[in-house]
C-alpha positions as CSV (number, residue, x, y, z in Angstrom):
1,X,159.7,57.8,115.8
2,X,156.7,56.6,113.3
3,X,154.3,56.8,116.4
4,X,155.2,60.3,116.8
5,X,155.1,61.7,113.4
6,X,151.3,59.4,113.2
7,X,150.4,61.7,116.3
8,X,151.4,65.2,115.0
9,X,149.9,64.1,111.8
10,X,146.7,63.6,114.0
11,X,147.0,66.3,116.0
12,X,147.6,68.5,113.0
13,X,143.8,67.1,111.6
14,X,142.0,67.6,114.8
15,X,143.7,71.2,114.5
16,X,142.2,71.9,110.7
17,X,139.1,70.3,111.9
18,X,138.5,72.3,115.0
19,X,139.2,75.3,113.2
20,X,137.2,74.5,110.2
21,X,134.4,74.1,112.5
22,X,135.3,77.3,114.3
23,X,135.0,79.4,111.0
24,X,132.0,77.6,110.2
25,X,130.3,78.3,113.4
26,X,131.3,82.6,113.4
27,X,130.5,83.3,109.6
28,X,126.7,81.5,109.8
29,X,126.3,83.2,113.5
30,X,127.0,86.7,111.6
31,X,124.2,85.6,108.4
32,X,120.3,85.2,109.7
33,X,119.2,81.8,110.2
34,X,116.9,80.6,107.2
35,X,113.5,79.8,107.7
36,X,111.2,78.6,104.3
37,X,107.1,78.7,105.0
38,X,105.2,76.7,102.6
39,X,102.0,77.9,101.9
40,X,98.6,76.0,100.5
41,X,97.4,77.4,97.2
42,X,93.7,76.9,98.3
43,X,93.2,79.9,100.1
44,X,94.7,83.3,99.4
45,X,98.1,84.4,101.2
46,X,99.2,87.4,102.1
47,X,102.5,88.4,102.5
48,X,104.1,91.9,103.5
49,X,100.6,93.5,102.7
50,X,100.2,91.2,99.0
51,X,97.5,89.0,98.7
52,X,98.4,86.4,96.3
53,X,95.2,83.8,95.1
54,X,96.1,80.9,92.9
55,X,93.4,80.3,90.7
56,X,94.7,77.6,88.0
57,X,97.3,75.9,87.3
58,X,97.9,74.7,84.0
59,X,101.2,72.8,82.0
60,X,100.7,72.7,78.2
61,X,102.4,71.0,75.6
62,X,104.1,73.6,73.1
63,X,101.7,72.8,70.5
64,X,99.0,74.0,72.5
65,X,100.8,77.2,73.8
66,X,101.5,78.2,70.2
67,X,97.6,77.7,69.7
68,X,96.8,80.1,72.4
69,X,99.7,82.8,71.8
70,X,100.6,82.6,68.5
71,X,102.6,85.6,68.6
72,X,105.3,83.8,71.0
73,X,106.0,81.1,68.8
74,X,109.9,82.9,67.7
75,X,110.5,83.3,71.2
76,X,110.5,79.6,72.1
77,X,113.6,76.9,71.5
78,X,112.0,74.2,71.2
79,X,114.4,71.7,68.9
80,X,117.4,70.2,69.3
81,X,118.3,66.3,70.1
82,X,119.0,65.8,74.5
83,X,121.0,63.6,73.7
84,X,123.5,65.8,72.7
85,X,122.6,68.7,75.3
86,X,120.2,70.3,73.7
87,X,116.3,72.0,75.3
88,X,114.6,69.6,73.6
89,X,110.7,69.0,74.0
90,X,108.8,72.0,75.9
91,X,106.1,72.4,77.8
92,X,105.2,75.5,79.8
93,X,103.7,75.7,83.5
94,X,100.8,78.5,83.5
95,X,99.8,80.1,87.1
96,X,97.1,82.1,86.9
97,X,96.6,84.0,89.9
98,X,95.0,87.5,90.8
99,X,97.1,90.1,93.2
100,X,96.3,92.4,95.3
101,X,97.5,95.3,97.2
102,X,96.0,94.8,101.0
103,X,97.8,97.8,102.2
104,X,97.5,101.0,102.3
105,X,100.3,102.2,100.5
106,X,101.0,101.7,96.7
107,X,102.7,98.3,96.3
108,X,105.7,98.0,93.8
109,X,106.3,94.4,92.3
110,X,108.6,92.7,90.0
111,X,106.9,89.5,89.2
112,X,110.5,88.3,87.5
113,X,111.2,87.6,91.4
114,X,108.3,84.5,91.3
115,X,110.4,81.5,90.4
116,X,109.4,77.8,90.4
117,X,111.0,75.5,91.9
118,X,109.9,71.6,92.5
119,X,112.7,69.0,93.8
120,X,116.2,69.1,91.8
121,X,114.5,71.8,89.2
122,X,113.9,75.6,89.2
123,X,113.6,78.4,86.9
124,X,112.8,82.0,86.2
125,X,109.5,83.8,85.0
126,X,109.6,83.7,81.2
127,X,109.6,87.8,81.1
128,X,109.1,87.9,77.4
129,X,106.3,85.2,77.2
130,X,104.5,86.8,80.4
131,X,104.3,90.6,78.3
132,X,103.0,89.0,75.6
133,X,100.2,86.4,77.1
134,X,99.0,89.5,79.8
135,X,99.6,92.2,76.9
136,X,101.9,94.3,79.2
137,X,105.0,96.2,78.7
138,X,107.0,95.0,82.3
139,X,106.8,92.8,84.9
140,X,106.8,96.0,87.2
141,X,103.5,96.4,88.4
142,X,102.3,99.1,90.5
143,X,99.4,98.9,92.4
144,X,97.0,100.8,94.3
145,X,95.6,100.2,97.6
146,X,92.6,98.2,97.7
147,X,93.1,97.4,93.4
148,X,93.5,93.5,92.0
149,X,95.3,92.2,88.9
150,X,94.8,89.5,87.2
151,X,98.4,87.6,85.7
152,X,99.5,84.6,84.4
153,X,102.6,83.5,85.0
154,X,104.8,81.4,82.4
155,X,107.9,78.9,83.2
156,X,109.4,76.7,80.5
157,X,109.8,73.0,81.7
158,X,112.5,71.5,78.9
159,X,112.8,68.0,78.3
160,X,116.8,67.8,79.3
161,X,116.2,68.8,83.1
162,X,113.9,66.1,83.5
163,X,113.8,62.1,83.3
164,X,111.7,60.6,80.5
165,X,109.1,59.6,83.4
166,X,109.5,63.0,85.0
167,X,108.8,64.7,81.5
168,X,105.3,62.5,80.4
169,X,103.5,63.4,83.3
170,X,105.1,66.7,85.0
171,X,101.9,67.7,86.0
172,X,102.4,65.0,88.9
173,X,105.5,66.2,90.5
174,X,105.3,68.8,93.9
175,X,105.7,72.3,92.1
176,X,105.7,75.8,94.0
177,X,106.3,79.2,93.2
178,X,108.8,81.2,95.4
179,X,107.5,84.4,96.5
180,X,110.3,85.9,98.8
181,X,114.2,85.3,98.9
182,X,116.5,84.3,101.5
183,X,116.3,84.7,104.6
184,X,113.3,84.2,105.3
185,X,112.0,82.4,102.2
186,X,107.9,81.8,101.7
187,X,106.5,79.6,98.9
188,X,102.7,78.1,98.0
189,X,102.6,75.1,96.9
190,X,100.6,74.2,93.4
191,X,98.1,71.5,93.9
192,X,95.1,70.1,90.9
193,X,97.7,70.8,88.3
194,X,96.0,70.1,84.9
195,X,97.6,69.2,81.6
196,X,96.5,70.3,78.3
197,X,97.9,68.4,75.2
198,X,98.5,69.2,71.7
199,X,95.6,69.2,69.4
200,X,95.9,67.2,66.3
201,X,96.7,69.0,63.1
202,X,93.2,68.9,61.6
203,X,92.0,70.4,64.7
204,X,94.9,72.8,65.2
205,X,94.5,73.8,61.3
206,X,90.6,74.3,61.8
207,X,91.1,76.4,64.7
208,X,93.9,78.7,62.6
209,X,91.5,79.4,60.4
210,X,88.8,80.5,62.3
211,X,90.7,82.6,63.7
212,X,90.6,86.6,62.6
213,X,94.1,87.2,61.0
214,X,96.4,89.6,62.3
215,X,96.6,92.8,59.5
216,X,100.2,92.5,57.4
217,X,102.7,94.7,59.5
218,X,103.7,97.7,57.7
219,X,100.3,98.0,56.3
220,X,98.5,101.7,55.9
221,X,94.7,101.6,56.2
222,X,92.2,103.9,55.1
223,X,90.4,105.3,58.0
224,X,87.2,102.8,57.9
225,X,88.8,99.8,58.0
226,X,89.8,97.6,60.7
227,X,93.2,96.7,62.2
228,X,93.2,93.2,63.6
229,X,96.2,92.7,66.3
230,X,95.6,89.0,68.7
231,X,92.7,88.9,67.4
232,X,91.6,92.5,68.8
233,X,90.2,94.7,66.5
234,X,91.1,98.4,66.1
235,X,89.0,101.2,64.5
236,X,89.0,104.7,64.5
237,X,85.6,106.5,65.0
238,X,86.6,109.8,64.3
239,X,89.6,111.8,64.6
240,X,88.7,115.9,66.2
241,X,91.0,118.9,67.5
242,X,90.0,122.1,68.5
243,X,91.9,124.8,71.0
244,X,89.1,124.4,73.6
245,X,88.6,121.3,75.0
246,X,84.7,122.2,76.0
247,X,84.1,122.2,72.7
248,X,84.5,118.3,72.4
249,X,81.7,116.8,73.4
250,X,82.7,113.4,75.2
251,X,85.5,115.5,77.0
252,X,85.8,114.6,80.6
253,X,88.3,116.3,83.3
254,X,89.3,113.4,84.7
255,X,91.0,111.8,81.5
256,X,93.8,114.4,81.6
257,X,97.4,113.3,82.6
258,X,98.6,116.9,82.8
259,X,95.7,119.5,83.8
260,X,97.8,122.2,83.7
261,X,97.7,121.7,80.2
262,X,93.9,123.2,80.0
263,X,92.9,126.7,82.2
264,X,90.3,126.9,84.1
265,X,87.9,127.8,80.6
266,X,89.0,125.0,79.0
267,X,91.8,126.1,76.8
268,X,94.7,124.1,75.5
269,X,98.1,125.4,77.1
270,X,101.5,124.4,75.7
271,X,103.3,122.2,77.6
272,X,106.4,124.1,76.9
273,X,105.6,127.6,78.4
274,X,108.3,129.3,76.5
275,X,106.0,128.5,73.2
276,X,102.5,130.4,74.9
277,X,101.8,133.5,73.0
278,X,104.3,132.5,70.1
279,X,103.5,132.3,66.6
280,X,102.0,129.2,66.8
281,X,98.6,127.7,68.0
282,X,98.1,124.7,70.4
283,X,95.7,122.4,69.7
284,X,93.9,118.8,71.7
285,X,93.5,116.4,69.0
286,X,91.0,113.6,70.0
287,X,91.3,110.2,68.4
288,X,88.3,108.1,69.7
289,X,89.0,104.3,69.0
290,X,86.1,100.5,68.7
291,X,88.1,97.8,69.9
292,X,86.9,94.6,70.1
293,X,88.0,91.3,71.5
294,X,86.9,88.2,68.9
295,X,89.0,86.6,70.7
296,X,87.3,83.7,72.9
297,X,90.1,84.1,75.9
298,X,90.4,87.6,77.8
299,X,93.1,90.2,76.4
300,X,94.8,92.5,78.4
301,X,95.5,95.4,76.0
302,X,97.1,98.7,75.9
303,X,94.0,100.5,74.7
304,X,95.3,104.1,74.1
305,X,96.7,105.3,70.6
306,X,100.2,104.8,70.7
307,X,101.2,107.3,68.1
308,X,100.6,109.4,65.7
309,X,102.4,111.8,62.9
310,X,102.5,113.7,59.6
311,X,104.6,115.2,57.3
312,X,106.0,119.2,57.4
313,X,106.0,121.3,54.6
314,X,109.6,120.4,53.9
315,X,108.9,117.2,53.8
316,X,110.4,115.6,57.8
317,X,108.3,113.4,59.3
318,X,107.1,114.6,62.5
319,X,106.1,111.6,65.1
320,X,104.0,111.9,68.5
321,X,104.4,109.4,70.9
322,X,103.4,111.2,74.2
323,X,99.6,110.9,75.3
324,X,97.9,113.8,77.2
325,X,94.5,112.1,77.5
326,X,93.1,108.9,78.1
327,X,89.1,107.9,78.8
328,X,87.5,104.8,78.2
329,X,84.1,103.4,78.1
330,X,85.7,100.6,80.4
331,X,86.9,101.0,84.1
332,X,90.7,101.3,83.8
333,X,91.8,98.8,86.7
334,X,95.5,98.7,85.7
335,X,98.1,101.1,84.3
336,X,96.6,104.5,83.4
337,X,95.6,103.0,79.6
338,X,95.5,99.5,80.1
339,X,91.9,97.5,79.8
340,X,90.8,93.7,79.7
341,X,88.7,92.7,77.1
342,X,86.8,89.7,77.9
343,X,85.5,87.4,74.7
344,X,83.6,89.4,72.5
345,X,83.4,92.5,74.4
346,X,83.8,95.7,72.8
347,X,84.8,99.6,74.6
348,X,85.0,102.8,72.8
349,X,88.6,104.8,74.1
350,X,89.8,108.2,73.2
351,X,92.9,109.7,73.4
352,X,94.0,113.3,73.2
353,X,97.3,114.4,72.1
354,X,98.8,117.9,72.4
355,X,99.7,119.5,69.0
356,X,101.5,122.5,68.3
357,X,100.9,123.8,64.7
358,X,103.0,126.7,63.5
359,X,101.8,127.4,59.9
360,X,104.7,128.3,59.1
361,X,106.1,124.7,59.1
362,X,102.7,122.8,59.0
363,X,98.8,123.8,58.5
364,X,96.6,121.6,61.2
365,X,93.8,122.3,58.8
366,X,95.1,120.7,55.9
367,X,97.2,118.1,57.1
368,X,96.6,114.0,56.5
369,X,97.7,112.2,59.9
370,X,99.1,108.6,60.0
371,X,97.8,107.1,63.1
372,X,99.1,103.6,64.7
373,X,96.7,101.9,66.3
374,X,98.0,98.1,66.2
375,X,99.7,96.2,69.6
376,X,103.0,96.1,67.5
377,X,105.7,98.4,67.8
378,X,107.4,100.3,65.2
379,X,110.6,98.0,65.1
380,X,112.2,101.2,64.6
381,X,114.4,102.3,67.5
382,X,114.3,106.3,65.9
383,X,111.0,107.4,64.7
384,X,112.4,110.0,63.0
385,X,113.3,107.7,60.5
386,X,109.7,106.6,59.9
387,X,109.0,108.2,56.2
388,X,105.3,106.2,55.6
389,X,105.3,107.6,51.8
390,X,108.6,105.6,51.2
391,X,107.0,102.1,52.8
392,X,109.3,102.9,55.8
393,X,107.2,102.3,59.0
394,X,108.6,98.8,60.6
395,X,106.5,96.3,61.8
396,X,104.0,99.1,62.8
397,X,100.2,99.0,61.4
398,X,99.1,102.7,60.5
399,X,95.9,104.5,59.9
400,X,95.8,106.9,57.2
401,X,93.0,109.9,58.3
402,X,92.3,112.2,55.9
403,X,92.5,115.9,56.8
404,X,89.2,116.0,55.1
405,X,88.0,113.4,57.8
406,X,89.6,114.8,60.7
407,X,86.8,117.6,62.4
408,X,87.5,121.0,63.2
409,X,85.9,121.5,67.0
């Protein structure tokens, strides 16, 4: 009887097993079978028509990256005892690497997708820290046939995912960034990672103060004075508008994001055409811009004036966010208004925004214009509530022009 029961009890395993192996067997012959390509990051790859070139790879202590970008310093967590499960110490991995699009077609890219992995540890691109360090908006990058970018991508390494060995020399352990997802998964491999340390406080104190300070946020300026953002400068040359864009001088064709918003004779149309032949009159203003980069590291910048606006009759606040023209002194190799700056280089920029002035509500002539020139935003999720005479204008730097400064073209 007990060597029966033992063989059922055996059969009934072999059973489980068999069909355990069965189901094992059909659901991985319905998914594709995964293949992972490692790649060297001494020559460039390319992959489904991307060219991808490493050309440094860098892990800094947090002092050091707090040097170099200041600005994400609040972004960081960086305290805490690991002991009791907290980040701990941080240092971050920099790749920079230059992309471009080898195909004929534009190339659409989110760079969150690049994740680093090296064995027992991986993590995502730190989106926040890579807008800031490439001064971008998005990790979506479009890009034209033939056209490279230069990036740098960030990934925090915290002390509690490593061992105390691990974490003093990390810039010895097999790291790789992931390029495409399963199935068919393709990686380079990072080699001559270098580490950069902390300076020591006299040294870090010495740089601080050689470097140009950023202007107070919420500050107005009067029109010759300088905003400084990163350490990139911001001044207005001279602010013009006139109803015929042939009339400005440095006007060029090609800087127009809508040309059906200026004939054939070089007259300014509404962009609404229900307002053409109204009681109003449309107007380009022109806002040409020096920056300069005192920096001594390359700034990617967003070189076009974000904003501008002035006050009705009654008393609103009227805000203009939308740019109609962009040319710079600079080949534009990025977005439509985005420039690198390398150390100490300086472009001249001007943007044209389309302004409709009814004098029955505003006079074009005799209006002051606040105009916000500085990297921050306005920290203000509804500009209408921006009201500069009350001190209300966010973390947002502003220019005050004058209407006796502004030129009648």
């Amino acid at each position: 009887m007990k060597t029966g029961m033992k063989c059922l009890i055996l059969l009934c395993i072999g059973a489980a097993l068999c069909y355990g192996i069965y189901s094992f067997d059909q659901v991985n012959r319905e998914n594709d079978r995964l293949k992972v390509t490692t790649f060297s990051d001494r020559k460039p790859q390319t992959i489904n028509g991307t060219e991808y070139t490493v050309l440094k790879n860098t892990i800094c202590d947090y002092s050091k990256i707090k040097e170099q970008y200041p600005v994400i310093e609040p972004m960081l967590d960086v305290d805490g005892d690991v002991a009791k499960g907290e980040p701990g110490r941080l240092k971050v991995l920099l790749v920079k690497m230059r992309i471009k699009n080898s195909s004929e077609h534009m190339q659409y890219l989110n760079l969150a997708d690049i994740v680093i992995k090296s064995p027992a540890y991986g993590n995502a691109l730190s989106t926040e820290m890579f807008c800031e360090i490439n001064h971008i908006e998005s990790c979506m990058l479009a890009i034209a046939p033939g056209v490279e970018v230069p990036v740098t991508l960030p990934y925090e390494l915290y002390e509690i995912s490593f061992s105390d060995a691990h974490f003093r020399d990390l810039q010895k352990l097999p790291f790789s960034i992931v390029l495409t997802s399963y199935p068919d998964i393709r990686e380079i491999s990072l080699s001559n990672i270098t580490y950069k340390a902390g300076t020591s406080s006299k040294s870090a104190q010495k740089q601080q103060k050689a470097r140009k300070k950023d202007t107070p946020e919420g500050s107005i300026l009067d029109m010759d004075q300088e905003c400084i953002y990163e350490e990139v400068g911001y001044r207005i040359e001279e602010v013009a508008y006139t109803t015929n864009v042939k009339r400005y001088k440095e006007y060029k064709r090609k800087g127009l994001y809508y040309p059906e918003l200026v004939d054939s004779k070089g007259n300014v149309q509404p962009s609404d055409p229900e307002l053409k032949g109204g009681a109003g009159t449309c107007y380009m203003m022109f806002i040409k811009c020096r920056i300069k980069n005192y920096s001594d590291t390359a700034k990617r910048i967003r070189a076009s004036v974000p904003a501008t606006g002035n006050y009705m009759k009654d008393g609103r606040y009227a805000y203009e966010g939308d740019n109609t023209y962009f040319t710079c002194s600079k080949k534009i190799e990025f977005d439509p208004d985005v420039i690198q700056l390398n150390p100490g280089e300086e472009v001249t920029c001007v943007t044209g925004k389309l302004q409709y002035c009814n004098k029955k509500y505003w006079d074009i002539d005799k209006t002051d214009f606040y105009v916000r020139l500085c990297g921050r935003g306005d920290g203000i999720s509804d500009p209408d509530k921006l009201d500069p005479r009350a001190g209300v204008l966010g973390t947002a730097v502003n220019i005050l022009v004058k209407s006796s400064q502004i030129k009648k073209k």
